[in-house]
C-alpha positions, -999 to 999 in steps of 0.1 A, spaced: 726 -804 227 733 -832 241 757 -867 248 756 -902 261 767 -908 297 796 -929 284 812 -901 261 805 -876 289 822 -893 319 855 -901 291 857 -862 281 837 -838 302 802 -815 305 808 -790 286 794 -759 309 794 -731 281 792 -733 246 823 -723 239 840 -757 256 822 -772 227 854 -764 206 869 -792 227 849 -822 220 838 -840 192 807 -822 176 788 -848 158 763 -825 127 732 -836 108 746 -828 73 708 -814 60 708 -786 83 716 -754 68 748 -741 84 758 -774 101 786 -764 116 778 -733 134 758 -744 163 736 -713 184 723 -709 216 704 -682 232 696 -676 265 673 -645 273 692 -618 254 724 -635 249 730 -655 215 761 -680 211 772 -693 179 798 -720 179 818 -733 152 818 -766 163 846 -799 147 839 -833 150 848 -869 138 818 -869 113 791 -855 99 760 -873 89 726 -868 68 704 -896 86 685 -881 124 684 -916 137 719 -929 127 729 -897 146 712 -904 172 724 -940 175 761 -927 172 756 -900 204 740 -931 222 771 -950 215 789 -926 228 805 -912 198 802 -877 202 783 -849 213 747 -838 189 723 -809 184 686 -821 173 655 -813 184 637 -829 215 613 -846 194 637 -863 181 659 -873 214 635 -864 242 628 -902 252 664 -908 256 673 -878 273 642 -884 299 660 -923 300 692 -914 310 706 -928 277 
């Protein structure tokens, strides 16, 4: 999960999954189960219900629309791991 500097310094880290009820959840539309987002960490699973502005069925429009700062994402590193190691 992840979001562009700009959207993050207008609304907040989240520091728990379950702040992600309070920002604009951005979902890849081909995903099975969109909008329940999951986490795990050792033991401990999270799934989220997450809302946001839209929802989209294109990776790299996605992408672009998290860069711009338009919400928040889930996708996989392959996918974002350039701009996350950028600072973008």
């Amino acid at each position: 999960m992840c979001g562009s500097p700009a959207y993050c310094d207008r609304h907040g880290i989240p520091t728990h999954p379950d702040d992600l009820v309070h920002h604009n959840c951005l979902c890849f539309t081909y995903a099975t189960g969109y909008e329940i987002w999951r986490f795990k960490r050792h033991d401990e699973v999270c799934e989220i219900h997450v809302n946001g502005s839209l929802n989209v069925n294109n990776a790299e429009v996605l992408g672009q629309l998290c860069l711009d700062g338009a919400g928040l994402i889930l996708m996989p590193t392959w996918l974002i791991g350039e701009d996350i190691q950028s600072g973008r």
